[in-house]
Backbone bond lengths (Angstrom), bond angles and torsions (degrees), N, CA, C in turn:
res aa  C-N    CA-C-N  psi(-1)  N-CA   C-N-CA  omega(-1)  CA-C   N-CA-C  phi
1 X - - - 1.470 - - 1.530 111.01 -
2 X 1.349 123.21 -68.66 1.633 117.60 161.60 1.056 102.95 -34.05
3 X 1.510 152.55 -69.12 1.372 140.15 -165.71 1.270 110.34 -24.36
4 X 1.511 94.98 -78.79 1.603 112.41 -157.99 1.624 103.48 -52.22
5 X 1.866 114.81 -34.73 1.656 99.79 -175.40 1.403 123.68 -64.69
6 X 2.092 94.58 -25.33 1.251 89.24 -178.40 1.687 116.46 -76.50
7 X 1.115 115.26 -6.47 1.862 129.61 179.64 1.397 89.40 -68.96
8 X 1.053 133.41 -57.08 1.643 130.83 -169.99 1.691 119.57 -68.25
9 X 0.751 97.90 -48.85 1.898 120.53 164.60 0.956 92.31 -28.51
10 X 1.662 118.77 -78.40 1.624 137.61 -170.11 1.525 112.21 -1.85
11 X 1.718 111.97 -86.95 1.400 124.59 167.12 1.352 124.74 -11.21
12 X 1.600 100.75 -69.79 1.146 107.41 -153.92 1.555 109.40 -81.52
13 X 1.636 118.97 -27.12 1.860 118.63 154.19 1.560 119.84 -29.03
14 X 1.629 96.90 -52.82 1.385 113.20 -150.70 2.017 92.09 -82.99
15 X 1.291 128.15 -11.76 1.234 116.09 174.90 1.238 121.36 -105.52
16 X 1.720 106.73 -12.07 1.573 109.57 175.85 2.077 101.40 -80.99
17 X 1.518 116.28 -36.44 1.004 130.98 -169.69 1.571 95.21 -60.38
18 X 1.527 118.52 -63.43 1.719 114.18 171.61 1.615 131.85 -34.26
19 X 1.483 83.38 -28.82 1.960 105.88 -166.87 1.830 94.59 -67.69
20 X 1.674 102.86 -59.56 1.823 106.62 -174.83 1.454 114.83 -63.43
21 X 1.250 102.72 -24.84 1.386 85.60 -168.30 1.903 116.22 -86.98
22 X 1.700 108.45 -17.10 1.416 121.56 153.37 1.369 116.54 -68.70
23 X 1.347 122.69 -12.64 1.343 115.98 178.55 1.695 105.07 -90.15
24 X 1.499 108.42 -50.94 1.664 110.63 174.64 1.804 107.78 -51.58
25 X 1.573 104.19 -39.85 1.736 90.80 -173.23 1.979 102.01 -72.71
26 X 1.229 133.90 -24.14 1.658 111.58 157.44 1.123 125.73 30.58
27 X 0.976 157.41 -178.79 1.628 148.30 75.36 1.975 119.72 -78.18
28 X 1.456 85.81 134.86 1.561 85.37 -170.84 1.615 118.92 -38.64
29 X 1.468 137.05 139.89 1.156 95.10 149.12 1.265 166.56 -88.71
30 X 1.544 139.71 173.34 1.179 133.47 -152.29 1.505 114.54 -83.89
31 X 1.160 127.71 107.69 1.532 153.51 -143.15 1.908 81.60 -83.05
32 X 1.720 119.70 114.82 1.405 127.74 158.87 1.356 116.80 -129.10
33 X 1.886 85.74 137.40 1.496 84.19 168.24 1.603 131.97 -48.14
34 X 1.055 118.22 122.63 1.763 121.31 172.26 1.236 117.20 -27.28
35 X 1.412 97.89 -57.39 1.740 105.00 -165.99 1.731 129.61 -60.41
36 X 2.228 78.99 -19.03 1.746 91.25 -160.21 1.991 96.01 -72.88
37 X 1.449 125.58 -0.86 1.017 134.59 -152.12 1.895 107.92 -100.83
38 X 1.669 87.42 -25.61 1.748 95.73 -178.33 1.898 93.47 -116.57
39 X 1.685 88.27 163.99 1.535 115.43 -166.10 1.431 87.96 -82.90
40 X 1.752 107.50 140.83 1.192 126.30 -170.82 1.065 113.84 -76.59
41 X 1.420 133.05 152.19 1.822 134.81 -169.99 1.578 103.85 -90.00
42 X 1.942 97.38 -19.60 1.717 80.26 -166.14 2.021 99.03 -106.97
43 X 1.641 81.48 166.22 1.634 96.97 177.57 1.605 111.34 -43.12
44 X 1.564 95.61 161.70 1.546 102.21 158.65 1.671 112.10 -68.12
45 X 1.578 108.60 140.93 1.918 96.51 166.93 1.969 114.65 -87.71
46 X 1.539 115.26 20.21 1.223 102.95 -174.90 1.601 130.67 -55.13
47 X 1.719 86.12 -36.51 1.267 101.56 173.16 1.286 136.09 -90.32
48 X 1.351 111.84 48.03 1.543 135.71 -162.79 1.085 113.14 -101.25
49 X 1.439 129.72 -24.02 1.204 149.06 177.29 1.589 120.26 -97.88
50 X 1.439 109.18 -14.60 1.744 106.88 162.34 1.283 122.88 -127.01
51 X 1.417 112.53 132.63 1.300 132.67 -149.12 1.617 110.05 -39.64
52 X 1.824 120.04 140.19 1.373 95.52 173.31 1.655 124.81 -50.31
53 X 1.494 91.61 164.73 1.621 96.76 -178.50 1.275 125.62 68.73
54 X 1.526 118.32 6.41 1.332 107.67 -166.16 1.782 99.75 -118.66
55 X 1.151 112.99 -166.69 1.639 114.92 -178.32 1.690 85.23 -117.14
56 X 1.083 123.82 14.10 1.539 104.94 160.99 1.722 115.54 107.17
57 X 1.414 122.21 -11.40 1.293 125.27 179.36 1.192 108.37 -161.79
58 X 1.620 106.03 51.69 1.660 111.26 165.43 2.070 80.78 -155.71
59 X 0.629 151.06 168.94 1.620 169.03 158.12 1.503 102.39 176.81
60 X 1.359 92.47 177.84 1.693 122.89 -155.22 1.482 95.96 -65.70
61 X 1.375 116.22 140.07 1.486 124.70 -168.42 1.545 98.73 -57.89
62 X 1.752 130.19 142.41 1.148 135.17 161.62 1.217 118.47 72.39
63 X 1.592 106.02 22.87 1.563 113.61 -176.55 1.629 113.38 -120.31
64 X 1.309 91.15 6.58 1.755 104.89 168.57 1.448 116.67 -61.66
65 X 1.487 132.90 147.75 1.307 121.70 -171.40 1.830 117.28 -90.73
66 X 1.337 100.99 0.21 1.128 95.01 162.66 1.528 131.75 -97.03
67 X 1.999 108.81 -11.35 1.283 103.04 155.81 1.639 110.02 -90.13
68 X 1.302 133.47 54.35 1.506 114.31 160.79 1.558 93.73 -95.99
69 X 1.303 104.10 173.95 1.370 153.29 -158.84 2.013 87.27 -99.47
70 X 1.445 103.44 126.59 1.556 93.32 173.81 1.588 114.35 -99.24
71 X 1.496 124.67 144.02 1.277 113.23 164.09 1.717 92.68 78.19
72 X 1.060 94.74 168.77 1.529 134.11 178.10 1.997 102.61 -23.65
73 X 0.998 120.84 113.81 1.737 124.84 178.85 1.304 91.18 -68.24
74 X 1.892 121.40 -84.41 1.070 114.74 -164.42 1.502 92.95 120.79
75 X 1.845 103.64 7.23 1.752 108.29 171.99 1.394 106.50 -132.28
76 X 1.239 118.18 53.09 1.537 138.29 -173.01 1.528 111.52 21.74
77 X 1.704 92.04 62.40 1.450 124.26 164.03 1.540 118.58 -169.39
78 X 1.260 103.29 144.11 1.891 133.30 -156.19 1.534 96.49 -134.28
79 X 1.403 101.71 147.67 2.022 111.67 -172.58 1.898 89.55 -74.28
80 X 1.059 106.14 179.06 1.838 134.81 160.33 1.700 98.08 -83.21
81 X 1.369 95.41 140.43 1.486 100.57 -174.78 1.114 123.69 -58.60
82 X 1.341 116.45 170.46 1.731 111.36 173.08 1.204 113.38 -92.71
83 X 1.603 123.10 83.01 1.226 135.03 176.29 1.308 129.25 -145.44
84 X 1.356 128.24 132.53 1.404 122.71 -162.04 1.957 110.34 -81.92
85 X 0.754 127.69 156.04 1.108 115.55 153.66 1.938 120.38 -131.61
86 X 1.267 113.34 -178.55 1.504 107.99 177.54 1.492 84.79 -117.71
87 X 1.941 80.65 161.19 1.624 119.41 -173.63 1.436 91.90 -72.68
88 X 1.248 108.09 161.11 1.435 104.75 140.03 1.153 130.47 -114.45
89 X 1.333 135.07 29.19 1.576 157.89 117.07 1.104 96.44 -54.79
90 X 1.252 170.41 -82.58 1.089 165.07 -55.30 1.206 125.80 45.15
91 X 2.018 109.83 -154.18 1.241 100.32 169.82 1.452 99.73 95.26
92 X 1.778 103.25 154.42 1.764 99.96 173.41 1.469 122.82 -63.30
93 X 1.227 103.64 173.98 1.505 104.76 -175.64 1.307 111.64 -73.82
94 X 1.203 132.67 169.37 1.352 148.66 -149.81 1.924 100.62 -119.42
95 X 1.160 121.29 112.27 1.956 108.05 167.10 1.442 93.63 -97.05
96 X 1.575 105.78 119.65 1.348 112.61 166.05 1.623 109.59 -53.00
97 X 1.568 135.13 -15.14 1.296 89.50 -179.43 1.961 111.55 -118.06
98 X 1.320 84.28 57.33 1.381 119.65 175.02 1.444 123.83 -109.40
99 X 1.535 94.52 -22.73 1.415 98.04 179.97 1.582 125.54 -88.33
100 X 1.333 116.46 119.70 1.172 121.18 -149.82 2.457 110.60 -76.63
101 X 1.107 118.68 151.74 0.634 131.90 177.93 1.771 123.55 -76.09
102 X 1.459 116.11 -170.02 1.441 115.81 -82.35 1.440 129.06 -5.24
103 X 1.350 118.38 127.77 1.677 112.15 -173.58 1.661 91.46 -157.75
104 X 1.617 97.72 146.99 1.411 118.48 169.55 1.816 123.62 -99.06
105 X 1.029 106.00 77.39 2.070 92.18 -152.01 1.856 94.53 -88.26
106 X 1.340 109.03 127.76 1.418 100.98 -177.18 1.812 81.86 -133.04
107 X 1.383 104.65 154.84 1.634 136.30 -114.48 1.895 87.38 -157.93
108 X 1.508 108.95 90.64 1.424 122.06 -156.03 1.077 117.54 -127.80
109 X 1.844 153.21 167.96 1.167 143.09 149.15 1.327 107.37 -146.12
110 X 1.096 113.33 148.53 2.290 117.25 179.32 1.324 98.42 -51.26
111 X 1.119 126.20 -49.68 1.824 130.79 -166.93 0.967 98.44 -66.38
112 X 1.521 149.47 10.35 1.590 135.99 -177.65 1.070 97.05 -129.90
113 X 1.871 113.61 120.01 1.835 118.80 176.36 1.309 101.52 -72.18
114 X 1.594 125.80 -30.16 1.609 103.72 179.18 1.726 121.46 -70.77
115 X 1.187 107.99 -9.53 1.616 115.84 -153.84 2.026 76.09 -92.60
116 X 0.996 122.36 -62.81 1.849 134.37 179.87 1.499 77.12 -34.76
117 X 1.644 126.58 -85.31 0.995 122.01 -119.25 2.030 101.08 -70.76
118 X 1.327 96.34 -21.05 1.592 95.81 -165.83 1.941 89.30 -93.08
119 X 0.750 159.00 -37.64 1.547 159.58 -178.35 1.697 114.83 -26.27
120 X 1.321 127.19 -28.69 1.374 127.05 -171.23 1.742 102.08 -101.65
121 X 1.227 110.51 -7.84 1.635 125.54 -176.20 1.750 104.68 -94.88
122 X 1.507 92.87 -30.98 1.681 94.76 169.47 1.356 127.47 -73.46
123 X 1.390 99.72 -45.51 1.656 125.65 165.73 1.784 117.04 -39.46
124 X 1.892 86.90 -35.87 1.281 94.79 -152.40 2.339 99.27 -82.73
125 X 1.142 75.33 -28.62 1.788 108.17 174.47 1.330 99.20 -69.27
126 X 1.503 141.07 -39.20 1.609 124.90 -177.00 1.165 97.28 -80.64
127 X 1.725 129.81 -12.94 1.757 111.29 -169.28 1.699 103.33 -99.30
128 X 1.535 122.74 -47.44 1.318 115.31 170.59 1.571 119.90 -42.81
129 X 1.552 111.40 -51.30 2.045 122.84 -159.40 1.645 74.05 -88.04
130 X 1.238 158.75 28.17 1.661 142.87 158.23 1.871 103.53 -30.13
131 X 0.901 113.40 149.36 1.599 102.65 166.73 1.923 117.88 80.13
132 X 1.551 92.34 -50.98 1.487 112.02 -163.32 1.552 103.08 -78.17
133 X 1.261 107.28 -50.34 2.002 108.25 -170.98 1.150 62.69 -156.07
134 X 1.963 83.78 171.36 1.692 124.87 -177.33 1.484 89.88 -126.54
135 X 1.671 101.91 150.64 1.730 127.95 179.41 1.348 101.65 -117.67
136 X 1.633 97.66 91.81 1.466 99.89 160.19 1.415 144.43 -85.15
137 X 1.488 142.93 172.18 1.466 104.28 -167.20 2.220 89.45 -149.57
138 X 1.361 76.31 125.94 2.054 79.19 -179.88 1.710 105.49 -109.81
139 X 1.640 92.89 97.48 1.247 88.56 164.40 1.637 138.22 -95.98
140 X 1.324 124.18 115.88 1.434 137.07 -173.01 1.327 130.14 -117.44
141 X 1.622 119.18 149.47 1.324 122.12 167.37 2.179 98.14 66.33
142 X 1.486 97.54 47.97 1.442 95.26 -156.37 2.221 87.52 -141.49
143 X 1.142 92.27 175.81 1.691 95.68 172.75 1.628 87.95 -140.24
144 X 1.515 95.01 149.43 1.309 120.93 -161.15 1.771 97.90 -70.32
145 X 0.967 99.87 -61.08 1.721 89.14 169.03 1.719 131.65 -50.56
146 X 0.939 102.69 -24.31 2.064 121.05 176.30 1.592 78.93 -64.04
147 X 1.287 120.50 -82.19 1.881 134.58 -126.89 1.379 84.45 -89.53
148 X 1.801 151.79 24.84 1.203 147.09 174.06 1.044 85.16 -132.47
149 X 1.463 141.80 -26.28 1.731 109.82 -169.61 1.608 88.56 -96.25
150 X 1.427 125.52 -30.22 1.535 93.67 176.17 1.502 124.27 -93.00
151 X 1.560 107.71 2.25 1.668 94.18 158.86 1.777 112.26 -65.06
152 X 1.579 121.41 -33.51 1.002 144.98 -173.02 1.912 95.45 -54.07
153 X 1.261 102.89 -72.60 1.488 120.43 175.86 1.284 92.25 -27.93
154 X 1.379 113.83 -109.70 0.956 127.37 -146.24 1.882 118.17 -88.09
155 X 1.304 118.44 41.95 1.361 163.31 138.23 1.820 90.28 68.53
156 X 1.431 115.45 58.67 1.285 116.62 -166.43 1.482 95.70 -94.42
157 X 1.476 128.41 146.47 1.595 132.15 -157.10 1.539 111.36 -139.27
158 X 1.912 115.36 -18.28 1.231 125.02 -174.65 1.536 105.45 -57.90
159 X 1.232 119.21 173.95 1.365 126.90 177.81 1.571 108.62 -73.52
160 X 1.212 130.71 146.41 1.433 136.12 170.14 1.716 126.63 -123.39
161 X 0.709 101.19 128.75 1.496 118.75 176.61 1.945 106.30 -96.67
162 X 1.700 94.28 160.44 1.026 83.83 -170.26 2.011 102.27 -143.09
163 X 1.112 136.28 120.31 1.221 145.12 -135.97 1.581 102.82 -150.76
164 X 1.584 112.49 73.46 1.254 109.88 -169.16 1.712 113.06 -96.73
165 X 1.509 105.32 -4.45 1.821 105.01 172.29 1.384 105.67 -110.13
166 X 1.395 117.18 30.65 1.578 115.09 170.81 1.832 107.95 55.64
167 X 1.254 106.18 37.05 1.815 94.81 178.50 1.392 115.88 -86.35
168 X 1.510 123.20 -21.39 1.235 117.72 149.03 1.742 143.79 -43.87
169 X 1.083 79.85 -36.28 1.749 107.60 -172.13 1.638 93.82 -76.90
170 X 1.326 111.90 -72.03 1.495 128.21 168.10 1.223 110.36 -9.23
171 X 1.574 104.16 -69.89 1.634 116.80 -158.47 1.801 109.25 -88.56
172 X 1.618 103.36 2.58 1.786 108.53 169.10 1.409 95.32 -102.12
173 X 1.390 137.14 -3.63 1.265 109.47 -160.65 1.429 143.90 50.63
174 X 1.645 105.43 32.57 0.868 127.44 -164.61 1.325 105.42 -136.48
175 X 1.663 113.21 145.06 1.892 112.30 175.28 1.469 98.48 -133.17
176 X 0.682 155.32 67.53 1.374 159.25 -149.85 1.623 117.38 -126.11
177 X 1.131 133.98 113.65 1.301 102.94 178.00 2.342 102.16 -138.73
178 X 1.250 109.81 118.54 1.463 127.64 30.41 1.386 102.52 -100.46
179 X 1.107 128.24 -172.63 1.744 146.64 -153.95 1.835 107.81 -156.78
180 X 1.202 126.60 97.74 1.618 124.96 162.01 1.444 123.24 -103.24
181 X 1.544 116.23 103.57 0.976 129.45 162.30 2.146 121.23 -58.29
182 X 1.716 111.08 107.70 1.312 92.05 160.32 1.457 132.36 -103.25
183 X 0.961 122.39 126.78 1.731 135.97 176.25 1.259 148.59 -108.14
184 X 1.616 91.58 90.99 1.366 105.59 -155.86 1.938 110.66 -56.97
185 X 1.112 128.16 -169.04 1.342 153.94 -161.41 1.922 94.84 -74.34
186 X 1.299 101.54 -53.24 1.602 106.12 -163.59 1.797 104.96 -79.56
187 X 1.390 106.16 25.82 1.847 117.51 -167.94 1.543 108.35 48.37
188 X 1.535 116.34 14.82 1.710 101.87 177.12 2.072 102.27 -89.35
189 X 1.303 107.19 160.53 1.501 120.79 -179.00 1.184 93.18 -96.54
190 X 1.563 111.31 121.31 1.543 129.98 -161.73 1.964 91.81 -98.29
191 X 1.554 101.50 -59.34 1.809 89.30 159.41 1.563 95.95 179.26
192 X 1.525 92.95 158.32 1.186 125.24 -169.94 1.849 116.36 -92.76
193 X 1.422 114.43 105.45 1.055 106.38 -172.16 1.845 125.71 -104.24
194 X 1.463 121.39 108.70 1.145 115.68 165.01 1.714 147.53 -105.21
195 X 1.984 72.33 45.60 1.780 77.21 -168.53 1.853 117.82 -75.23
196 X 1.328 112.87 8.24 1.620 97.61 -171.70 1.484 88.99 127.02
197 X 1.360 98.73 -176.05 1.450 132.26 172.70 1.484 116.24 -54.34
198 X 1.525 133.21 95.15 1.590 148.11 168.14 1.507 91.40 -46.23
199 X 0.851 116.89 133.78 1.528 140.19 116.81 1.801 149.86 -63.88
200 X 0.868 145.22 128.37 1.823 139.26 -167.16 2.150 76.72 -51.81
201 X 0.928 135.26 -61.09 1.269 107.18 -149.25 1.701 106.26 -63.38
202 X 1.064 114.69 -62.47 1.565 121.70 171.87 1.481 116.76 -28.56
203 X 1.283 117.73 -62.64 1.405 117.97 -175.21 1.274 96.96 -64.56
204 X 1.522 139.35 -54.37 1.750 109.28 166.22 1.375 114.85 -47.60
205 X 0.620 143.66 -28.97 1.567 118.57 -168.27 1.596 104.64 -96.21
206 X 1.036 121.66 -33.06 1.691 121.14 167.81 1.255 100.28 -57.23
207 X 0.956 117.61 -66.95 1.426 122.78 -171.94 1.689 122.35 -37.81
208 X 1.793 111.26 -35.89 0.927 129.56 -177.18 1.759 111.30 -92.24
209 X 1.457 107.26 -38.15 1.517 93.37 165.17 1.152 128.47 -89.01
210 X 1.470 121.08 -6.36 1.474 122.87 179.89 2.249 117.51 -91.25
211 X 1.629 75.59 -34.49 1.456 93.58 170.17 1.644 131.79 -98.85
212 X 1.443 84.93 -12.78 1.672 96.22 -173.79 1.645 108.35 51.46
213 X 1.361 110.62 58.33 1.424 115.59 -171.28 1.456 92.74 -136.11
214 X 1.605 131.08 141.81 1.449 131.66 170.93 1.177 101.73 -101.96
215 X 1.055 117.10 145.94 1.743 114.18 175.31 1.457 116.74 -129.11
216 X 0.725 137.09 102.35 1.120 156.42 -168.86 1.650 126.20 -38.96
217 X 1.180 151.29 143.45 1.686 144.68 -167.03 1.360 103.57 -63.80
C-alpha cells in the first residue's frame, strides 16, 4: 500500500519540482521609473528656439541667435551658457543659447519648499505674459518621477528642461536654489534672481523692470 502511494506521489513531485525550477530560471524583473509610464504635464521644448508669439521664422528684430553679441555686453548682461540640455518630453536636446528671448527660466528641484512653493506663480506667469515672454523651467539634481508628480500637483504645463549634473548652475557660478534667470529679447541675462520664493506680485515687477515688459492680471 505505501508503495503504490508512493508510485502516485511520483507525478505530482516531479511537476511541482519542474514548476520551481522555471520559476528560479525567470529573469528578475526590470525595475522602471513610474513616471516614464505616464504622459508628461510639461510642454514640448521645440519651440524654444522661436521667438515668443511667433510661428517660428519671424521674431523680434535682432533677436536671432546668430546676431547676439558674444560673452560679456558690458550692459549688465552675459549670454546662457553653451550647453545643451534634454527635454523632458523628449526630443533633441535643447542649446541654451538658442533659446530665444523674452524668457523667464527658473532653475528648480522637488526637494526645495521654496522652489514647490513659488512653481504655481510661474505657471501662473506663462498664462498672463502668453505671447509676451516664455516661462521656462530647468529641472535638476531631481528624479524624473519627484519633478512629474509635482508638475502633476501643482498643474504646471511650461516647457521643462532637465539638468541633472548641475552644468547650468556650474557654468553661472551660481548654487542657489530656487534660481530665476531673466532674458531679455537680445538673448542677454538682464538678472539673476536668488532672493527666495517669487510671488505673482514680484515676478511682475521683475519682469517689468528687467524686461521692460507689463504683464497683465
Amino acid at each position: 500500500m505505501i508503495r503504490r502511494l508512493a508510485l502516485l506521489a511520483m507525478p505530482l513531485l516531479l511537476v511541482a519540482t519542474a514548476a520551481c525550477t522555471a520559476e528560479a530560471e525567470k529573469p528578475p524583473p526590470t525595475r522602471q521609473d513610474p513616471a516614464a509610464s505616464r504622459p508628461s504635464p510639461f510642454a514640448d521644448c521645440a519651440a524654444l528656439t522661436s521667438a515668443p508669439g511667433s510661428s517660428g521664422d519671424d521674431g523680434a528684430p535682432g533677436s536671432s541667435a546668430d546676431d547676439r553679441p558674444a560673452g560679456d555686453t558690458g550692459s549688465g548682461g552675459s549670454q546662457l551658457p553653451e550647453l545643451s540640455l534634454t527635454c523632458f518630453t523628449g526630443g533633441a536636446p535643447v542649446a541654451l543659447r538658442e533659446v530665444r528671448g523674452p524668457a523667464v527660466i527658473n532653475i528648480w528641484a522637488s526637494w526645495c519648499p521654496p522652489c514647490r512653493k513659488e512653481l504655481p506663480a510661474f505657471q501662473r506667469l506663462s498664462e498672463r505674459a502668453e505671447g509676451q515672454l516664455r516661462v521656462i523651467g530647468v529641472n535638476t539634481q531631481d528624479s524624473r518621477s519627484a519633478a512629474q508628480s509635482i508638475g502633476e500637483d501643482f498643474g504646471v504645463r511650461f516647457p521643462m528642461l532637465v539638468d541633472q549634473g548641475q552644468a547650468m548652475q556650474r557654468a553661472l557660478r551660481r548654487n542657489a536654489f530656487p534660481m530665476t534667470l531673466f532674458l531679455a529679447a537680445d538673448g542677454q541675462i538682464r538678472h539673476i534672481d536668488t532672493s527666495g520664493a517669487l510671488d505673482d506680485a514680484q515676478l511682475t515687477e521683475l519682469v517689468e523692470q528687467h524686461l521692460d515688459i507689463t504683464v497683465g492680471a
